[in-house]
C-alpha positions as CSV (number, residue, x, y, z in Angstrom):
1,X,96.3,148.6,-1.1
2,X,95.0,150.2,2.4
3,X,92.1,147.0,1.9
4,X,95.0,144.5,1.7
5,X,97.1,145.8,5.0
6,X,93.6,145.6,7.1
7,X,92.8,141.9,5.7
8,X,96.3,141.4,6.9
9,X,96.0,142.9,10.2
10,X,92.3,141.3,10.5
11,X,94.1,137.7,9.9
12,X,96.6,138.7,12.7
13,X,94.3,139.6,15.2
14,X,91.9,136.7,14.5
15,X,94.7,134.3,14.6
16,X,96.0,136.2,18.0
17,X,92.3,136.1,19.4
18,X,92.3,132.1,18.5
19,X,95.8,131.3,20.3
20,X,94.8,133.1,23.4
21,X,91.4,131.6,23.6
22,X,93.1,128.3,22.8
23,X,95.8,128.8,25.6
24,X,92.9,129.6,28.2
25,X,90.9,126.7,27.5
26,X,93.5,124.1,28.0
27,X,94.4,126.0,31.4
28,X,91.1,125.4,32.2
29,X,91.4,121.7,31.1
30,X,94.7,121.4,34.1
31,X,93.2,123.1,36.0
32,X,89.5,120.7,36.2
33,X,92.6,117.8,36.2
34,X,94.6,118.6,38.5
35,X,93.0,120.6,40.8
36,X,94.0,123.5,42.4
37,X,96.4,123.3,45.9
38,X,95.0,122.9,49.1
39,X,95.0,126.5,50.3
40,X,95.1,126.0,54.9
41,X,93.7,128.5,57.1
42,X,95.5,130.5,59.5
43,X,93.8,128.5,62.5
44,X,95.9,125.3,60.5
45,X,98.7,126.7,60.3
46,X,99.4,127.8,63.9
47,X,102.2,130.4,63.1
48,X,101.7,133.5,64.6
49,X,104.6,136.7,64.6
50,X,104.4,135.4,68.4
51,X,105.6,132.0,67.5
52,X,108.2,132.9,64.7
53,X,109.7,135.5,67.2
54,X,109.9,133.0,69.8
55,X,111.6,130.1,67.2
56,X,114.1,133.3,66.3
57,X,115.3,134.1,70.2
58,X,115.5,130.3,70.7
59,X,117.8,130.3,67.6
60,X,120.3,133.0,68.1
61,X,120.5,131.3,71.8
62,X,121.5,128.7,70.2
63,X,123.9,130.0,68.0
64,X,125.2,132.1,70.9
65,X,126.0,128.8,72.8
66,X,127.8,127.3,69.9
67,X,129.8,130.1,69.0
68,X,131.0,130.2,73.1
69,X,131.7,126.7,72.9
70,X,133.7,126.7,69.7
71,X,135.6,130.3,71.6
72,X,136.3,127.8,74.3
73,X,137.8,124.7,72.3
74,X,140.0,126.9,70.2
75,X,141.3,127.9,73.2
76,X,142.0,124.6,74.5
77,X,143.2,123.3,71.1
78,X,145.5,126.4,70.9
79,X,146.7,125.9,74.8
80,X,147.1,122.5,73.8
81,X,149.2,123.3,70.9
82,X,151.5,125.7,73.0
83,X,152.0,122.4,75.5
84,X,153.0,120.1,72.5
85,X,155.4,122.3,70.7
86,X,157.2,123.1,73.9
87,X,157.8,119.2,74.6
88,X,159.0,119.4,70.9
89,X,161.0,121.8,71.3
90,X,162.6,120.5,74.3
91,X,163.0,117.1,72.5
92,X,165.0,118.6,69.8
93,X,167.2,120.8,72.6
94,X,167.8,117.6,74.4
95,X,169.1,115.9,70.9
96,X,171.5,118.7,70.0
97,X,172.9,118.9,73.8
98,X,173.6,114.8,73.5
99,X,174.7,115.2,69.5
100,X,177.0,118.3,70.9
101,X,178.5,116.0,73.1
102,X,179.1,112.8,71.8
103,X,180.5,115.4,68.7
104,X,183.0,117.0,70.8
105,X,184.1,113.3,72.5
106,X,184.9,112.3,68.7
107,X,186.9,115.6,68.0
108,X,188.8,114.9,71.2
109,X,189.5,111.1,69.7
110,X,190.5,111.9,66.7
111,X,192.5,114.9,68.5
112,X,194.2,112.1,70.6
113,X,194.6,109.5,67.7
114,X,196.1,112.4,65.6
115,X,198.5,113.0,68.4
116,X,199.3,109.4,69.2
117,X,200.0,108.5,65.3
118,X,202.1,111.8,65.1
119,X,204.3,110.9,68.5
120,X,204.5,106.9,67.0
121,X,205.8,108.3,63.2
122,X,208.6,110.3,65.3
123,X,209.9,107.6,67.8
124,X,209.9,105.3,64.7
125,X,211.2,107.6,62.1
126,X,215.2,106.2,61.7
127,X,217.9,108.7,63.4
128,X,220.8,109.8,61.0
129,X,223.4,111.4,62.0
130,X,225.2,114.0,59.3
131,X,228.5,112.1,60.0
132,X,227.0,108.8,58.9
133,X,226.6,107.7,55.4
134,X,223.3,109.2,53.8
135,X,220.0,107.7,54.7
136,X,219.3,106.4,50.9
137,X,222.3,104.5,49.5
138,X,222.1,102.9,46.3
């Protein structure tokens, strides 16, 4: 049995040892294809810490100015807000006064109207004496 497991184990490890070789060799194949990438110099490339320290300053300058100039038209949009909604507001105060008004002239109309209909239903209302004959004779 112990003869069996190493035949088994032998198989394994030559079939292991075939895969790998088998894997390297086509990676070799890609690689004579396609060629490895174009690896540039540091003379090429130009980029010191100098350079990216210098492209960082410029940058947070930049941001620095944007973030002021946004500060400064949230400002204006907000001062510009505060101008609006006063005129608004003073619209809708200048509608109630005129509403309150031309409200209260109608009350006093139909307060006069009232009055007027009340005075003509007396003056035309028929007088009866208690002496006379009853007002509703059959």
């Amino acid at each position: 049995m112990d003869k069996i497991v190493s035949i088994n184990i032998a198989g394994w490890l030559a079939c292991l040892w075939f895969t790998v070789g088998l894997l390297n060799g086509l990676m070799k194949l890609r690689h004579a294809a396609i060629g490895d990438p174009p690896k540039p110099t540091n003379p090429e490339l130009s980029l010191t810490q100098q350079d990216h320290r210098s492209r960082i300053e410029t940058l947070e300058e930049n941001v620095d100015a944007v973030r002021a100039q946004t500060a400064r038209e949230r400002e204006a949009d907000r001062l510009s807000a505060t101008a609006r909604s006063a005129g608004i507001y003073k619209k809708i105060d200048d509608v109630r006064d005129n509403l309150s008004a031309k409200l209260e002239t109608l009350e006093r109309r139909v307060i006069e109207k009232h009055e007027k209909l009340t005075l003509l239903l007396i003056r035309d209302r028929p007088r009866h004496s208690s002496d006379s004959e009853p007002p509703f004779t059959s």
